[in-house]
Backbone as ProteinMPNN parsed JSONL, in Angstrom:
{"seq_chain_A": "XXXXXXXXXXXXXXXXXXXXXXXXXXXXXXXXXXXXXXXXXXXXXXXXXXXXXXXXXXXXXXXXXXXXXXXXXX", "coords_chain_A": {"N_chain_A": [[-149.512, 88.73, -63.619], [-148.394, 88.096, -67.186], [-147.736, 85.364, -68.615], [-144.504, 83.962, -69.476], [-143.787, 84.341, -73.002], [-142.788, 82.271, -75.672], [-142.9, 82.603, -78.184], [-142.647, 85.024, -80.101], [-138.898, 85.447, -79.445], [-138.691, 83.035, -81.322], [-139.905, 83.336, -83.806], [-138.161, 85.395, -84.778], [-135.734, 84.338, -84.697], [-136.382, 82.362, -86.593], [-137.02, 84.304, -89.332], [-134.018, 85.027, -89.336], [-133.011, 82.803, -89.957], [-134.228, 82.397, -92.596], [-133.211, 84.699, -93.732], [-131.018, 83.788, -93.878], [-130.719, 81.789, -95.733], [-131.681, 83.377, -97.951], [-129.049, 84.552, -98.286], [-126.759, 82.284, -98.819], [-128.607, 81.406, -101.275], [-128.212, 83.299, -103.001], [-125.324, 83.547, -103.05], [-124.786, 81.153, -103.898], [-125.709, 81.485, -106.17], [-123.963, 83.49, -107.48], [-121.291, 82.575, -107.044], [-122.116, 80.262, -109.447], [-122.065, 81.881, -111.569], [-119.925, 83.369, -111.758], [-117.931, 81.59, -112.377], [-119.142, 80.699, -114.905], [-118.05, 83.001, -116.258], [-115.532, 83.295, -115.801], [-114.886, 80.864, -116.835], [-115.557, 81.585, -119.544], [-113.821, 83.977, -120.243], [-111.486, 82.338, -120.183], [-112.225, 81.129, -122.86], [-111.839, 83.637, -124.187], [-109.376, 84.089, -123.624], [-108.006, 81.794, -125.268], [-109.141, 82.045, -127.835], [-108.326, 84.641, -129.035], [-105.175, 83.759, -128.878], [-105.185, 81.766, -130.513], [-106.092, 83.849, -132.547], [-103.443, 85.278, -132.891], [-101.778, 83.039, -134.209], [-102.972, 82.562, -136.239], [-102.548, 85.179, -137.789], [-99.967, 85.771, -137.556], [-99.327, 83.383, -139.62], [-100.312, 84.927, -141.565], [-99.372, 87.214, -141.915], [-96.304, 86.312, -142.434], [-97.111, 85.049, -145.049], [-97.847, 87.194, -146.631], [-95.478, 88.592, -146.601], [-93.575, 86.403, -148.094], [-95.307, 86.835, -150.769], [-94.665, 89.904, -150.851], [-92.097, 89.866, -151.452], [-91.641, 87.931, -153.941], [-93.268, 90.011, -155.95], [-91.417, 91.486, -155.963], [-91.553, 93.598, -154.43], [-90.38, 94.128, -151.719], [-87.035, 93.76, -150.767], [-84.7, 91.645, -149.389]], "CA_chain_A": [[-148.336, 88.847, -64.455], [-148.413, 87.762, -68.334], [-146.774, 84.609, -68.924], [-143.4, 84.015, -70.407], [-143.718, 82.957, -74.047], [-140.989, 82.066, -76.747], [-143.309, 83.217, -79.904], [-141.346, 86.332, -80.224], [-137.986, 84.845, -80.306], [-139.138, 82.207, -82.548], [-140.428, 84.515, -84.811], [-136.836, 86.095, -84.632], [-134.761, 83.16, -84.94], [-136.916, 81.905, -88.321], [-136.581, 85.293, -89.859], [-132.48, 85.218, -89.457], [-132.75, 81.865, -90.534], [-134.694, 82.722, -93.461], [-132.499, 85.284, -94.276], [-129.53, 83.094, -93.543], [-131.26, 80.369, -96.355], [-131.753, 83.897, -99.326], [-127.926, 84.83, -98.747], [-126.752, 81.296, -99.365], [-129.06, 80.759, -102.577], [-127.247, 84.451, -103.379], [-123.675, 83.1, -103.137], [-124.766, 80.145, -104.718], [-126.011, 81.791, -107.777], [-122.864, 84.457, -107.575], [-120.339, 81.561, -107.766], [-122.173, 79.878, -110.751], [-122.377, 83.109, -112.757], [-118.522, 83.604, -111.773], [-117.523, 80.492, -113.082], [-119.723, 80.839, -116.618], [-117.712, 84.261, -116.353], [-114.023, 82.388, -115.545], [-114.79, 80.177, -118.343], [-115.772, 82.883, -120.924], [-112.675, 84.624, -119.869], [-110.659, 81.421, -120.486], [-112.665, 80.508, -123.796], [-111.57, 84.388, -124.737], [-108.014, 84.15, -124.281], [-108.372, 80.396, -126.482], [-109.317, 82.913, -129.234], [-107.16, 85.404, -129.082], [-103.883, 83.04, -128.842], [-105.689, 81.248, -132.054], [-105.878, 84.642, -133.89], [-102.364, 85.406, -133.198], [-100.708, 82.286, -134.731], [-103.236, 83.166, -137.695], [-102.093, 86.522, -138.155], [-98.56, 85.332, -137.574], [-98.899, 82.958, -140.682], [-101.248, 86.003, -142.717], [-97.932, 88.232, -141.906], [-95.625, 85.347, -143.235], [-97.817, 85.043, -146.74], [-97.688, 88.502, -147.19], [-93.835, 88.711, -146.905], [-93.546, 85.936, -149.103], [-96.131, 87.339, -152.134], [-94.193, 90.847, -151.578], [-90.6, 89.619, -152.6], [-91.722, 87.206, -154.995], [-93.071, 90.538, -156.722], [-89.941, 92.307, -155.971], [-92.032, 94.913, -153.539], [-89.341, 94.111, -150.643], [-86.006, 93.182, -150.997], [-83.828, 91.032, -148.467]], "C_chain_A": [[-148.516, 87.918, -65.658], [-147.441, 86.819, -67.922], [-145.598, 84.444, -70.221], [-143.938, 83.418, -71.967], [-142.669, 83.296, -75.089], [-141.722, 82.172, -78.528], [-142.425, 84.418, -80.558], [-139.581, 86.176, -80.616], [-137.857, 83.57, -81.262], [-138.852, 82.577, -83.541], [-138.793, 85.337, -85.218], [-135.959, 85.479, -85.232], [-135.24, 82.523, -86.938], [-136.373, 82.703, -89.392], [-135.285, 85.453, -90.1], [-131.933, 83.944, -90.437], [-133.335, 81.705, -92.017], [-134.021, 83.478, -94.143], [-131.066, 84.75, -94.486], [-129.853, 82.124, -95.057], [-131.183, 81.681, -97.93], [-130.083, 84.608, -99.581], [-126.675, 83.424, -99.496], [-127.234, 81.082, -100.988], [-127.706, 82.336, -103.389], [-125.741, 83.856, -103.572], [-123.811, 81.705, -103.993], [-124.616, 80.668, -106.298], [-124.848, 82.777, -108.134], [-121.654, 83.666, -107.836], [-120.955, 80.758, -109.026], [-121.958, 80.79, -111.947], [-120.52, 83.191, -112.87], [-117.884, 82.725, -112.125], [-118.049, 80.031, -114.376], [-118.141, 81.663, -117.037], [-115.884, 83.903, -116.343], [-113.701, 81.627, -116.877], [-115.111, 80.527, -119.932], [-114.233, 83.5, -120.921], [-111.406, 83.228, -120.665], [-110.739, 81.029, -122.323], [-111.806, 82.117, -124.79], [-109.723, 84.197, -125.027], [-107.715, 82.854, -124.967], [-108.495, 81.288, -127.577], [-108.376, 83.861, -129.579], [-105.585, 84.819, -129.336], [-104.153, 82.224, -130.358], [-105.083, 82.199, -133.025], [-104.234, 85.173, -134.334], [-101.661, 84.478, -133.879], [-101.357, 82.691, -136.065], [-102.863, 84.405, -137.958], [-101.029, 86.875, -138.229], [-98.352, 84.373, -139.599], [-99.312, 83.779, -141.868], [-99.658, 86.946, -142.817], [-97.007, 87.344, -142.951], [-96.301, 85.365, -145.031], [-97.205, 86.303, -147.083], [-96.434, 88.903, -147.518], [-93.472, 87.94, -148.055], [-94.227, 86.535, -150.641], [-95.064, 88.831, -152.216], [-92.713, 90.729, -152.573], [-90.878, 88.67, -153.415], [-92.191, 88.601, -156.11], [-92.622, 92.14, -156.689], [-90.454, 93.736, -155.15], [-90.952, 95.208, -152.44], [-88.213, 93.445, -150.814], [-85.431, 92.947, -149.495], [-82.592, 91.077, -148.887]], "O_chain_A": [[-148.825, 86.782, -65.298], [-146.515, 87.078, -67.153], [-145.718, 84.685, -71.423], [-144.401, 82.286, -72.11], [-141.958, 84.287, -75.252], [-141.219, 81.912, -79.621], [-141.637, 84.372, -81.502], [-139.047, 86.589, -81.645], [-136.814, 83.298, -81.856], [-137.84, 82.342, -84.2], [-138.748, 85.843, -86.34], [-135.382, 85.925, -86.224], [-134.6, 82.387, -87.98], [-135.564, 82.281, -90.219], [-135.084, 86.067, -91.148], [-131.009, 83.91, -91.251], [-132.835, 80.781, -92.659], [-134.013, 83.186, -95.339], [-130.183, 85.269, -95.168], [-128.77, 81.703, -95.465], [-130.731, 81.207, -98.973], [-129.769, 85.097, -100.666], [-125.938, 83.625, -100.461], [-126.441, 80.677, -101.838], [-126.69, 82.193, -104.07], [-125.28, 83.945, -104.71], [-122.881, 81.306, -104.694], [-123.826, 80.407, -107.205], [-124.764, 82.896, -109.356], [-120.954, 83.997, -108.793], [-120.047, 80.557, -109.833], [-121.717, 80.416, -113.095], [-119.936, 83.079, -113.948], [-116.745, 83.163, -112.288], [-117.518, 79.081, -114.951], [-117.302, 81.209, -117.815], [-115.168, 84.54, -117.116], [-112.752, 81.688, -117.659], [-114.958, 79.953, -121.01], [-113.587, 83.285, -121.947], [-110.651, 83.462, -121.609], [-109.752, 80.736, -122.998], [-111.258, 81.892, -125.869], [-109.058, 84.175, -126.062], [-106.592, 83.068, -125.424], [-107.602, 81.087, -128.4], [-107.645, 83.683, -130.553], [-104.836, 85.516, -130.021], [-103.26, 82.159, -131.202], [-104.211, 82.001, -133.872], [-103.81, 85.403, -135.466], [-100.646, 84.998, -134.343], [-100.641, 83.106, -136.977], [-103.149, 84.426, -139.155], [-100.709, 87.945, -138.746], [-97.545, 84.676, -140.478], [-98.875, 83.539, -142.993], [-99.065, 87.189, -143.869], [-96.976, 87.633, -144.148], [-95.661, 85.771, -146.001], [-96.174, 86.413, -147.747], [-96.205, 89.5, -148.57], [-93.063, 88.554, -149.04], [-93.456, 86.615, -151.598], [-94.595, 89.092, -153.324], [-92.36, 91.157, -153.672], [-89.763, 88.415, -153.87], [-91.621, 88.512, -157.197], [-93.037, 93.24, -157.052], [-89.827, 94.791, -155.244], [-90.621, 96.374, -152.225], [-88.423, 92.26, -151.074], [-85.59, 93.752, -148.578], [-81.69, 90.589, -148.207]]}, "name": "protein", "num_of_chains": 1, "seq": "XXXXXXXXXXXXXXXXXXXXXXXXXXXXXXXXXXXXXXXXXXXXXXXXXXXXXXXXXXXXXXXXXXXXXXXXXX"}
């Protein structure tokens, strides 16, 4: 009778653990990208809330320049 040996689940156990070690680096690198991606997102609406107060005071000018030459009356 062949003797017992534990190469086989070794070999088994490494492999899970190996695979256990490339889903890890995976989630690693999936939360850094998602947090570039969080902070792009954040940096976008920063711009957007910018362009509105400028386009708020571009509106304002424009009202002003038209009734100064009498285009709109109040």
């Amino acid at each position: 009778m062949p003797e017992p040996s534990l190469e086989l689940p070794i070999q088994m156990v490494q492999k899970m653990m190996d695979t256990q070690r490339e889903i890890r680096e995976d989630v690693r690198e999936t939360k850094t990208r998602l947090g570039r991606l969080e902070s792009d997102v954040a940096g976008l609406h920063t711009f957007l809330a910018e362009q509105s107060v400028h386009f708020s005071r571009f509106s304002d000018r424009l009202e002003r320049v038209a009734r100064r030459l009498e285009l709109r009356s109040d």
